[in-house]
Backbone as a chain_set.jsonl record, in Angstrom:
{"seq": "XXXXXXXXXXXXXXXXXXXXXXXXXXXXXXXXXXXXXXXXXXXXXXXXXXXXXXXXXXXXXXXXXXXXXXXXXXXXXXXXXXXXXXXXXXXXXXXXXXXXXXXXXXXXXXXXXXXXXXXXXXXXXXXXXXXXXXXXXXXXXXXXXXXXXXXXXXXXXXXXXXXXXXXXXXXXXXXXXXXXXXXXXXXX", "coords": {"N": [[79.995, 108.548, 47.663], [80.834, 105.87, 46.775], [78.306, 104.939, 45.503], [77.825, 106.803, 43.386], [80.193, 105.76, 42.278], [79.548, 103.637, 41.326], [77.064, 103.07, 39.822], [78.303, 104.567, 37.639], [80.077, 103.07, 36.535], [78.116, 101.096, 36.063], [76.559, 102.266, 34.106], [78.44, 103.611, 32.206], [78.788, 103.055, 29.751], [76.509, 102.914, 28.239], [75.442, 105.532, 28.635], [77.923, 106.709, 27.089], [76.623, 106.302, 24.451], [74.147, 108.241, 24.692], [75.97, 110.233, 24.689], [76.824, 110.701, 22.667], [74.798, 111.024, 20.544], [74.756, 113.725, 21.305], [77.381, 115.042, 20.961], [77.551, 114.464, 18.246], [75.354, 116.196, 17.325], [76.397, 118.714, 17.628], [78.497, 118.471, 16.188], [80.998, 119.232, 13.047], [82.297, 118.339, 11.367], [85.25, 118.314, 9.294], [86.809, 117.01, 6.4], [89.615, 116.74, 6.656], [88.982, 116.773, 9.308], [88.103, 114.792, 10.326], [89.876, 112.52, 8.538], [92.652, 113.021, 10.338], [91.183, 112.765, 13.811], [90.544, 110.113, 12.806], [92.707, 108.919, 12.968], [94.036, 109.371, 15.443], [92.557, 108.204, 16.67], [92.822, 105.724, 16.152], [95.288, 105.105, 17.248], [94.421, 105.138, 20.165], [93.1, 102.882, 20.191], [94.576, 100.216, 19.238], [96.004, 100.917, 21.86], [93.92, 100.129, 23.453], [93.465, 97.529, 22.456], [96.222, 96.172, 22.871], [96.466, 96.289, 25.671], [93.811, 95.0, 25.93], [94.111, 91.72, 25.284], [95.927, 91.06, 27.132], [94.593, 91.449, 29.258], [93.069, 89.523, 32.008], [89.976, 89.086, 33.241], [89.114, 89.713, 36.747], [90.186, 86.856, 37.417], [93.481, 87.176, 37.863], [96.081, 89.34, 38.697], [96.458, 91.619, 36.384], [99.344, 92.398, 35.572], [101.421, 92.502, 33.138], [102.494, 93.506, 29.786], [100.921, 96.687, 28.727], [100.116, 96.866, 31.213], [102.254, 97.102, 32.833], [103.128, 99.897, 32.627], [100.941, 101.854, 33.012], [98.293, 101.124, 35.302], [95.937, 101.406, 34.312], [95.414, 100.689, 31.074], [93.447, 100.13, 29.539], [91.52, 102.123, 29.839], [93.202, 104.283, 29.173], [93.684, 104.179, 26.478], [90.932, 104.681, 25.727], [90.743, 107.162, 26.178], [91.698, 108.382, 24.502], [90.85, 107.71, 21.918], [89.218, 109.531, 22.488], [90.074, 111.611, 22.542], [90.366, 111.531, 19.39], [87.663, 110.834, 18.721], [87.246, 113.922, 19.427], [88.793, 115.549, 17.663], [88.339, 114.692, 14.938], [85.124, 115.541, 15.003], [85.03, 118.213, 14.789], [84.266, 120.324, 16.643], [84.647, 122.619, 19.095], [82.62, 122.251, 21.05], [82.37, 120.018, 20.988], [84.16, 118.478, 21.461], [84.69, 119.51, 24.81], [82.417, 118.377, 25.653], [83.313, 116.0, 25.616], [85.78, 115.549, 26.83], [85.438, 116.57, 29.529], [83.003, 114.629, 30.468], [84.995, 112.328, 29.999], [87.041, 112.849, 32.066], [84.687, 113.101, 34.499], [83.429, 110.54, 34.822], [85.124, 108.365, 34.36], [87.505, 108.934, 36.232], [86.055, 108.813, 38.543], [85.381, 105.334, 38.333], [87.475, 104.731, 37.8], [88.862, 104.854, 40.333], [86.788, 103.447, 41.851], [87.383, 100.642, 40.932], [90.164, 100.213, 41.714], [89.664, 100.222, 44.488], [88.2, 97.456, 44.571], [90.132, 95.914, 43.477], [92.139, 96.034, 45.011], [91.128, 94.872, 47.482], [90.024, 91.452, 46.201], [93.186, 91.4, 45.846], [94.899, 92.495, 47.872], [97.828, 92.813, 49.019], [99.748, 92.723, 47.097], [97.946, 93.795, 44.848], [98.844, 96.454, 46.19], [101.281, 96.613, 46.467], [102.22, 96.927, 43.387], [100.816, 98.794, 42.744], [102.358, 101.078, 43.908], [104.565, 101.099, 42.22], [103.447, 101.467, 40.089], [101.709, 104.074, 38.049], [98.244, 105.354, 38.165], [96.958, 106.638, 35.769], [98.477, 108.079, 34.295], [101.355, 106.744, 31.382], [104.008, 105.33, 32.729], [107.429, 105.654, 31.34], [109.074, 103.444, 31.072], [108.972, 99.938, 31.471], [106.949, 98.498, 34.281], [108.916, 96.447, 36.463], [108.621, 94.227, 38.873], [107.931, 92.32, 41.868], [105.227, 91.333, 41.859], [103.564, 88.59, 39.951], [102.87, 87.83, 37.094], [100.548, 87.861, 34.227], [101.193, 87.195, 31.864], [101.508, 86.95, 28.071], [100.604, 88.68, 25.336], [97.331, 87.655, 24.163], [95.532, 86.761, 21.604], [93.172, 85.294, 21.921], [92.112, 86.174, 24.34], [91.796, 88.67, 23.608], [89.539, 88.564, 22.154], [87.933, 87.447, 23.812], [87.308, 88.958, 25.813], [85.857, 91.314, 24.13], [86.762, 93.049, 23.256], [86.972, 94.038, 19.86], [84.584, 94.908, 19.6], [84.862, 98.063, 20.535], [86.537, 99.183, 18.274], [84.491, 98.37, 16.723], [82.614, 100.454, 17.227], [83.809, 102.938, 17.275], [84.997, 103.141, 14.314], [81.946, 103.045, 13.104], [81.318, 105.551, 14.352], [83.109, 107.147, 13.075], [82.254, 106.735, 10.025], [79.86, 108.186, 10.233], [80.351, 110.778, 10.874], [81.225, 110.995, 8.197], [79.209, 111.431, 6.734], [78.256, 113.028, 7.966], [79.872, 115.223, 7.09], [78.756, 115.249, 4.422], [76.09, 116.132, 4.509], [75.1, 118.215, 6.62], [73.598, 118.379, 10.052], [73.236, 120.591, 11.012], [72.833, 121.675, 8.98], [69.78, 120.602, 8.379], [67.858, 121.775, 10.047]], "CA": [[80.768, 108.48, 46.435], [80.373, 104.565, 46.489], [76.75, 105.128, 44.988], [78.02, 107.322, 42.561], [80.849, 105.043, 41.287], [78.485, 102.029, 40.988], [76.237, 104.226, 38.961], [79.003, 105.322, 36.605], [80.755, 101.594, 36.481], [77.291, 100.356, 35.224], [75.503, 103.036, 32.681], [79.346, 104.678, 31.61], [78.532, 102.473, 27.92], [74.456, 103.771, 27.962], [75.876, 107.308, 28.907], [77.918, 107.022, 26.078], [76.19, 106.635, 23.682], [73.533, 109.193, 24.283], [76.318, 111.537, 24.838], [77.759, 110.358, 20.979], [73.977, 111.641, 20.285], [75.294, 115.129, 21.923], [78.198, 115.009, 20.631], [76.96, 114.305, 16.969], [74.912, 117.212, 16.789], [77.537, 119.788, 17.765], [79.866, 118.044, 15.492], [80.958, 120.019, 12.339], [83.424, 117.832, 10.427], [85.461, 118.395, 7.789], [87.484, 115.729, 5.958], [90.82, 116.481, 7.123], [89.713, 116.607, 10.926], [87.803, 113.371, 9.645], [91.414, 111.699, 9.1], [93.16, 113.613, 11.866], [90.892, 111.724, 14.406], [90.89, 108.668, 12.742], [94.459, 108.262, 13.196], [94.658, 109.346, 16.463], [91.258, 107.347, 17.267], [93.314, 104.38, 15.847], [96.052, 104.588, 18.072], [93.97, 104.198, 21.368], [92.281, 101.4, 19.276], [95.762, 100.069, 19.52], [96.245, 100.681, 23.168], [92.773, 99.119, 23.924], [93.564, 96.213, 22.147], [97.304, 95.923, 24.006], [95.54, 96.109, 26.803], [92.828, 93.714, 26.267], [94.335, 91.19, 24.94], [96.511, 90.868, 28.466], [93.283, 91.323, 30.815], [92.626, 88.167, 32.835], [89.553, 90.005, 35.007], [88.623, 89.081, 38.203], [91.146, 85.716, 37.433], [94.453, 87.605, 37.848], [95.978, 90.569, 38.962], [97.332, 91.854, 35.368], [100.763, 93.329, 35.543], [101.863, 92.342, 31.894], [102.14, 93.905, 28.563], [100.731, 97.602, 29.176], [99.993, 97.097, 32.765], [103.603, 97.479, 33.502], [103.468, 101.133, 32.619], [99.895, 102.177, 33.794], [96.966, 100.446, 35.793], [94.335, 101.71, 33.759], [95.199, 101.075, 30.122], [92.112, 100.439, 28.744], [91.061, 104.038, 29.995], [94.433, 105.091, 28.811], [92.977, 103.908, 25.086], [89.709, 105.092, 25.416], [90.832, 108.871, 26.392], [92.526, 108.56, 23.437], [89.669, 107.593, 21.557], [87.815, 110.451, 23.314], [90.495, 112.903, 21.677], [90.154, 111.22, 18.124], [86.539, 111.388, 18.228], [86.808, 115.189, 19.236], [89.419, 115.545, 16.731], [87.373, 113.888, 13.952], [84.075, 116.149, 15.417], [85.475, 119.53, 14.43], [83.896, 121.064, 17.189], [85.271, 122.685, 20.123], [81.893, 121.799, 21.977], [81.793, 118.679, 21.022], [85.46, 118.446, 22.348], [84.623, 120.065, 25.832], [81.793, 117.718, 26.239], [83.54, 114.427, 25.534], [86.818, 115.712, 28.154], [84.455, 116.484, 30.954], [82.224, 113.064, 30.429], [85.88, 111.133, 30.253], [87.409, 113.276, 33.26], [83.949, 112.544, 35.072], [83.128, 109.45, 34.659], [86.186, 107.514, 34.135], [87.986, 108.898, 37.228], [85.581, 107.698, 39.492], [85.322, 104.526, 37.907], [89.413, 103.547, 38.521], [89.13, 104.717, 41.827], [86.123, 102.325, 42.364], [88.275, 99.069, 40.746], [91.138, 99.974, 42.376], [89.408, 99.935, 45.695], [87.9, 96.357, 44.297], [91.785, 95.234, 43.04], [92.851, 96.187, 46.605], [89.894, 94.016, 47.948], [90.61, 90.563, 45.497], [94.637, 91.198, 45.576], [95.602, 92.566, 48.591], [99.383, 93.053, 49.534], [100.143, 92.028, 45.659], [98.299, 95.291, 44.194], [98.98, 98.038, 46.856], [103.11, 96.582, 45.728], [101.959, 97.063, 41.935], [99.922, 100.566, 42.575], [103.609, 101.98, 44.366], [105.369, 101.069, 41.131], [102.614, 101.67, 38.363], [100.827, 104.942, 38.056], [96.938, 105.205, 37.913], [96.391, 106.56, 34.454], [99.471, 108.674, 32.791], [102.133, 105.671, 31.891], [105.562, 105.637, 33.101], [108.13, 105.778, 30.311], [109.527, 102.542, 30.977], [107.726, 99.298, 32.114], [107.911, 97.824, 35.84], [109.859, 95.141, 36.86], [108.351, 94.274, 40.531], [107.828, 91.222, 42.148], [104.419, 90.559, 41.174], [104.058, 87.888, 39.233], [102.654, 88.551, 35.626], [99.585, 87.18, 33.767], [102.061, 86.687, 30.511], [101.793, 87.695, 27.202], [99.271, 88.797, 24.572], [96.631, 86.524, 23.502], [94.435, 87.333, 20.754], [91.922, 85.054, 22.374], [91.8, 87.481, 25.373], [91.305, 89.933, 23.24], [88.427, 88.732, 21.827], [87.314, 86.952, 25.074], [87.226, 90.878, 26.236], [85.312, 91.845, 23.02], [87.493, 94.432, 22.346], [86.671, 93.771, 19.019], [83.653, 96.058, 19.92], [85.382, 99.369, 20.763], [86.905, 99.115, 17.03], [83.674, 98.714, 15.43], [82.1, 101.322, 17.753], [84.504, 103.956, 16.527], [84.642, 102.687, 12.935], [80.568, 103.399, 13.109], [81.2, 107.304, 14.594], [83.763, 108.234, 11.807], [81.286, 106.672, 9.236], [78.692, 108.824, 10.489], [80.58, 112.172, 10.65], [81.874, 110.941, 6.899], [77.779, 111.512, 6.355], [77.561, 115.116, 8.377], [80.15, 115.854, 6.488], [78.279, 115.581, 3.467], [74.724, 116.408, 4.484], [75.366, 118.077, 8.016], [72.608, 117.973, 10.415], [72.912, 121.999, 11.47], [71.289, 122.179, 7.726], [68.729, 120.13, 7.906], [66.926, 122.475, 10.794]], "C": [[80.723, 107.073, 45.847], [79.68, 104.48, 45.486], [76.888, 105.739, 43.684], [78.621, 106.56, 41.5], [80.122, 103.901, 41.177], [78.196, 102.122, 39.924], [77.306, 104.606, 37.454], [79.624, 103.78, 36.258], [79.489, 100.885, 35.476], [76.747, 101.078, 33.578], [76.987, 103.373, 32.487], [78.893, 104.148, 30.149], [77.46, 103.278, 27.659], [74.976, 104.962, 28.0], [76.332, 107.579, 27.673], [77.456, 106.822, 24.896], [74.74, 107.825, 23.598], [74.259, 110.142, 24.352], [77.188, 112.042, 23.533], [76.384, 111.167, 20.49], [74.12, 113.489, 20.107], [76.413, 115.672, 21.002], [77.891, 115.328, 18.806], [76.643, 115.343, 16.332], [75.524, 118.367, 17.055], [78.799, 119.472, 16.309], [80.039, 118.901, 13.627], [82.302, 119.552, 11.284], [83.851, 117.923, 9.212], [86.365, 116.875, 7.484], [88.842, 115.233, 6.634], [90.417, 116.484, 8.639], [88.975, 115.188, 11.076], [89.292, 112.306, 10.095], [92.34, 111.658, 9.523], [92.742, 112.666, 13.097], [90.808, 110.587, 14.189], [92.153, 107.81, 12.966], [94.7, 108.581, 14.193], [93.618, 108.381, 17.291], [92.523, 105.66, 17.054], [94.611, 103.772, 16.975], [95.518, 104.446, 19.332], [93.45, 103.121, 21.135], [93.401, 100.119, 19.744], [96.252, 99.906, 21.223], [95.421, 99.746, 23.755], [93.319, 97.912, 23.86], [94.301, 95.695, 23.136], [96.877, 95.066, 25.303], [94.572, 94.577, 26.772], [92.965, 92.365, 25.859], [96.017, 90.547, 26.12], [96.005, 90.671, 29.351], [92.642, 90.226, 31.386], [91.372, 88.897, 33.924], [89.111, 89.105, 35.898], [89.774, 87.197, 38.258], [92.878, 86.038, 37.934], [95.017, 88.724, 38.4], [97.013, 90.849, 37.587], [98.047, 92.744, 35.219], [101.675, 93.262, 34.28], [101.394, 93.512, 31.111], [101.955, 95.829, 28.976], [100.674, 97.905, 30.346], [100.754, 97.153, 33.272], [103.503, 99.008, 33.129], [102.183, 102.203, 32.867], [98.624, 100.896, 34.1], [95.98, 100.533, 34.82], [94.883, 101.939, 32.12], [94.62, 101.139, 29.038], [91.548, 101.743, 28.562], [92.091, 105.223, 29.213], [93.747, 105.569, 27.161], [91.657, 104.611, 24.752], [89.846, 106.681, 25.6], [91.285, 108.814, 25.3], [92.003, 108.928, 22.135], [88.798, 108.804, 21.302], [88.786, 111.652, 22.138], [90.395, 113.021, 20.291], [88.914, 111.53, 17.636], [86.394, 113.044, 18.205], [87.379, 115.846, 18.18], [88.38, 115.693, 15.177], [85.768, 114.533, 13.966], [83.94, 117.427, 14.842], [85.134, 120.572, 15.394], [84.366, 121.381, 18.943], [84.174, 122.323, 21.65], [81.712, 120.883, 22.066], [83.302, 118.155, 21.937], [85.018, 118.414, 23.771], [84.243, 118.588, 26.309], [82.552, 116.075, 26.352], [84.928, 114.439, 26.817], [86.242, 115.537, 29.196], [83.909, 114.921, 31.122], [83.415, 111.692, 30.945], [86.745, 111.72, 32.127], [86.593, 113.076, 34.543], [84.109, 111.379, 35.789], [84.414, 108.442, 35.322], [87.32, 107.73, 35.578], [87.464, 108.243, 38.524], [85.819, 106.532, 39.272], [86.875, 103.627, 38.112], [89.471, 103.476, 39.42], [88.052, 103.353, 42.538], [87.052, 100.766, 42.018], [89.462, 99.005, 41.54], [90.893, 99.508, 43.869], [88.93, 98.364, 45.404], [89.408, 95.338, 44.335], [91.811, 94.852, 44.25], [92.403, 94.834, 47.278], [90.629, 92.354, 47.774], [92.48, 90.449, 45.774], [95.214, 91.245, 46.892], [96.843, 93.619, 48.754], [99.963, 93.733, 47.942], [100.038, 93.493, 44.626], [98.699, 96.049, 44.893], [100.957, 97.809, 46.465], [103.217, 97.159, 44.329], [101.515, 98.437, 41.705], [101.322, 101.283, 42.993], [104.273, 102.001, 43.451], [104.809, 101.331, 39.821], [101.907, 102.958, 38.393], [99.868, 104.361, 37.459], [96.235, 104.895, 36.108], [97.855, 106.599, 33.254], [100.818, 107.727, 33.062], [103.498, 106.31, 32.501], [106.48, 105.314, 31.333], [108.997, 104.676, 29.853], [108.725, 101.468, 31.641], [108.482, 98.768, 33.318], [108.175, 96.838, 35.869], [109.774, 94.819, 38.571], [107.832, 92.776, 40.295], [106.594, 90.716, 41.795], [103.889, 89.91, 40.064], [102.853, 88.08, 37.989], [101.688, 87.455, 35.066], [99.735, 86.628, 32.311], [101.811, 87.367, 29.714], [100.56, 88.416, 26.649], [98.519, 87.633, 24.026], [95.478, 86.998, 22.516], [93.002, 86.22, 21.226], [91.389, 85.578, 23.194], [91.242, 88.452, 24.887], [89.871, 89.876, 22.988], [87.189, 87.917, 22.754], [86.488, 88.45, 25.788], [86.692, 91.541, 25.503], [85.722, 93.087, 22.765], [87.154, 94.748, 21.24], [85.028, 95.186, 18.629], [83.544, 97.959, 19.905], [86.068, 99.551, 18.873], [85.658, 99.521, 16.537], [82.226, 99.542, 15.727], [82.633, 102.758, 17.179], [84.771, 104.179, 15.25], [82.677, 103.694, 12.013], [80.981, 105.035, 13.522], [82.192, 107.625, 13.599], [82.493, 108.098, 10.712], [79.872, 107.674, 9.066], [78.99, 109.821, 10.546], [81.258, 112.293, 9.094], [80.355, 111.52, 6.683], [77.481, 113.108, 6.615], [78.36, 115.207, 7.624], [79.342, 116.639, 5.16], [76.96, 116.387, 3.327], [74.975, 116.879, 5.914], [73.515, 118.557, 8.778], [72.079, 119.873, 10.609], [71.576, 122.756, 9.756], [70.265, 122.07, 7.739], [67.213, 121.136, 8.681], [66.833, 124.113, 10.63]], "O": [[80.597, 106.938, 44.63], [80.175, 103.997, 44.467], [76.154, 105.311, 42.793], [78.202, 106.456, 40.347], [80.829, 103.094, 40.574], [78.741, 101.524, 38.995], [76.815, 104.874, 36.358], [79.269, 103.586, 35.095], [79.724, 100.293, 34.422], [76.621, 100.603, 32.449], [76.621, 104.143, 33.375], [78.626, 105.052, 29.358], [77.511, 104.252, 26.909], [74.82, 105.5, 26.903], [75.72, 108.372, 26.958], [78.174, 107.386, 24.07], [74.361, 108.206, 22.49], [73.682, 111.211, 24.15], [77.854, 113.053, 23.312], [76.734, 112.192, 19.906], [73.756, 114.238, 19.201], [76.258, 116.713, 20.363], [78.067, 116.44, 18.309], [77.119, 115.699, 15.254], [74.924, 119.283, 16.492], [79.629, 120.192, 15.754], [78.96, 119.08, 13.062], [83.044, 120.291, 10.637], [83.185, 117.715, 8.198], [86.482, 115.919, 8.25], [89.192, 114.114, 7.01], [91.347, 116.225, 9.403], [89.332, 114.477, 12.015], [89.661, 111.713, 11.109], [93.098, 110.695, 9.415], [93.575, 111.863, 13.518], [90.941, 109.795, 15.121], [92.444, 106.619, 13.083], [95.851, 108.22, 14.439], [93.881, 107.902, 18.394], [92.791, 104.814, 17.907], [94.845, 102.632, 17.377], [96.078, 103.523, 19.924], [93.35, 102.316, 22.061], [93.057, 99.211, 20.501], [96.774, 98.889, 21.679], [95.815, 98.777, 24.404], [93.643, 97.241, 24.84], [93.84, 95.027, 24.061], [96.916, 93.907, 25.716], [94.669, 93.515, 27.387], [91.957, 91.68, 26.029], [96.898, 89.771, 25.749], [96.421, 89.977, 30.278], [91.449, 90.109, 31.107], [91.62, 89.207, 35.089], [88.801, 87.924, 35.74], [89.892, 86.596, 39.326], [93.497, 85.069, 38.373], [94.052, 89.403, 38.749], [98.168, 90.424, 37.607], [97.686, 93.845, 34.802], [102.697, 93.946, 34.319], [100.461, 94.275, 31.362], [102.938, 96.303, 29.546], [101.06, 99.003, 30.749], [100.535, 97.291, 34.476], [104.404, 99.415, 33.863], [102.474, 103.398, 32.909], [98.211, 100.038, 33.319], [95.216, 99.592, 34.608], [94.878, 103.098, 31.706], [94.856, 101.741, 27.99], [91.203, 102.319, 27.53], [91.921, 106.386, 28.851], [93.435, 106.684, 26.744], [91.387, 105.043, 23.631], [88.969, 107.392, 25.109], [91.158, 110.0, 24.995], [92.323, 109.869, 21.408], [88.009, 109.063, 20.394], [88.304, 112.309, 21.216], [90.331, 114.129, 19.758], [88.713, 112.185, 16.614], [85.705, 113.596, 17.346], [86.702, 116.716, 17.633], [87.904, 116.689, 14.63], [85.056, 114.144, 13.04], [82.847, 117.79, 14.407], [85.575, 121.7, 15.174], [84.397, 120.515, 19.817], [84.555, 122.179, 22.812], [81.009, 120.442, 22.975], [83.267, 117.503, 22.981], [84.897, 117.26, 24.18], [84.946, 117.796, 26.936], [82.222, 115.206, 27.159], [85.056, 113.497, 27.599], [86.388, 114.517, 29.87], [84.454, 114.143, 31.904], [83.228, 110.707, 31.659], [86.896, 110.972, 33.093], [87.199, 112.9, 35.599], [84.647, 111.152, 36.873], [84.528, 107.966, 36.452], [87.932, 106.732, 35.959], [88.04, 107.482, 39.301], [86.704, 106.186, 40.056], [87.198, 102.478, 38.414], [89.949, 102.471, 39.949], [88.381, 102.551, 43.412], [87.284, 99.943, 42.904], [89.83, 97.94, 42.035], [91.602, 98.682, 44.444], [89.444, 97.728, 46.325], [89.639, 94.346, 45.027], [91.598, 93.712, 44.662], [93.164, 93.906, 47.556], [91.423, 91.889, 48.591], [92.963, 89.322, 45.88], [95.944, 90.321, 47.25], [96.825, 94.845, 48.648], [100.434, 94.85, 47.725], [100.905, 94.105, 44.003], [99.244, 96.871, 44.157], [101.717, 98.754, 46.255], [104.206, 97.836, 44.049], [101.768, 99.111, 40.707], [101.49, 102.281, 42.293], [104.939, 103.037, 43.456], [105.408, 101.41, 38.749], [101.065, 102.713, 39.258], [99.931, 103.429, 36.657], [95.629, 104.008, 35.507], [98.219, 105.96, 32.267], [101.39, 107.654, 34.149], [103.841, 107.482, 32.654], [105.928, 104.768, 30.378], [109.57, 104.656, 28.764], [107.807, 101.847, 32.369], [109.68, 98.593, 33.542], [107.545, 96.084, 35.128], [110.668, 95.107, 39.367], [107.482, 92.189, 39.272], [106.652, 89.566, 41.359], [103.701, 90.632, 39.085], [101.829, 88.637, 38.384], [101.899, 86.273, 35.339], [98.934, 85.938, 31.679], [101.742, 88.554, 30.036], [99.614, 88.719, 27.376], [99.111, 86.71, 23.467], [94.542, 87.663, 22.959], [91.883, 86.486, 20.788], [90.162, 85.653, 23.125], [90.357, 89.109, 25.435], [89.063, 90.723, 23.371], [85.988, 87.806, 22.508], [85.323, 88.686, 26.106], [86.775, 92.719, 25.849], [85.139, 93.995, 22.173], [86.885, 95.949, 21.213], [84.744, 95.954, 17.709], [82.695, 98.761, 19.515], [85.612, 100.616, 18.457], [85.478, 100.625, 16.024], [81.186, 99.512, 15.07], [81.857, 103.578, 16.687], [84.821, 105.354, 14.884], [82.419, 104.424, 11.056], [80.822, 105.756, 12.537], [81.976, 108.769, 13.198], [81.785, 109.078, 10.48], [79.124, 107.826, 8.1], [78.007, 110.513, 10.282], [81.745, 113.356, 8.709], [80.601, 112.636, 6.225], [76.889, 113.987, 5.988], [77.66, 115.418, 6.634], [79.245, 117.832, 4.873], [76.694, 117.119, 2.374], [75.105, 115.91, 6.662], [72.54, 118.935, 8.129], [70.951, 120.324, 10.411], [70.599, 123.468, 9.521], [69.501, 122.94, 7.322], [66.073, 121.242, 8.231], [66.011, 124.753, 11.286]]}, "num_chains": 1, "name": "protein.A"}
């Protein structure tokens, strides 16, 4: 399983985008599910950011900001993402495929960092993992002894090129604004 999560830790970006390829050509958008997903795309946009703009990696163990109410809320953001784009897709296959890919993928992939955290942290996360769930947050944020990597920094953020995931998702509405108009199922 090691081998596997390596594997998925390195290509999950390359994956997705040939699976935005996949995705693409299933996709069947109309306007309103157009700015349906864009607004729900926007709010993991939103979480991402949160998130990345707190993430000290491999320097810290980051228990601030979002990371008081789940471990993983970059992933939190990007499922989010995942529902906006299917949203925004119109298609219930294009849906399927982007759940599976994030349910895949992305589960391995925490379990591999967490086993890394563990590794780097110690004592510090397995205290932080008993008080934080994995993915789905808690409803309030924790308040545990480990000590906190502070606030938001918009230089983090863009240290973390978050900045990226924005104008990654920006680019896939733009492009189902296009099937809309000219969709691809015509052209064949």
């Amino acid at each position: 399983m090691s081998d596997l999560a390596g594997i998925f830790a390195r290509w999950r970006v390359r994956l997705g985008y040939v699976l935005a390829l996949v995705v693409l050509w299933f996709a069947r958008p109309t306007l309103r599910s157009i700015a349906i997903g864009g607004v729900v795309g926007v709010v993991g946009l939103v979480v991402r950011a949160l998130a990345a703009g707190h993430l000290h990696k491999q320097d810290v163990l980051t228990v601030s900001g979002p990371y008081a109410y789940t471990r993983n809320p970059l992933y939190l953001g990007s499922a989010i993402l995942a529902l906006g784009a299917a949203a925004a897709s119109n298609s219930m296959i294009s849906g399927a495929i982007l759940v599976a890919y994030f349910a895949l993928v992305y589960s391995v992939v925490m379990r591999r960092e967490e086993r890394e955290l563990r590794g780097h942290h110690g004592e510090a996360f397995d205290d932080y993992a008993r008080r934080v769930p994995l993915f789905f947050p808690r409803l309030t944020p924790s308040r545990g002894s480990v000590a906190s990597s502070g606030s938001f920094s918009l230089a983090q953020y863009r240290k973390n090129h978050e900045y990226e995931a924005a104008i990654g998702f920006l680019v896939l509405l733009a492009v189902l604004c296009a099937l809309w108009k000219w969709p691809l199922h015509n052209l064949f």
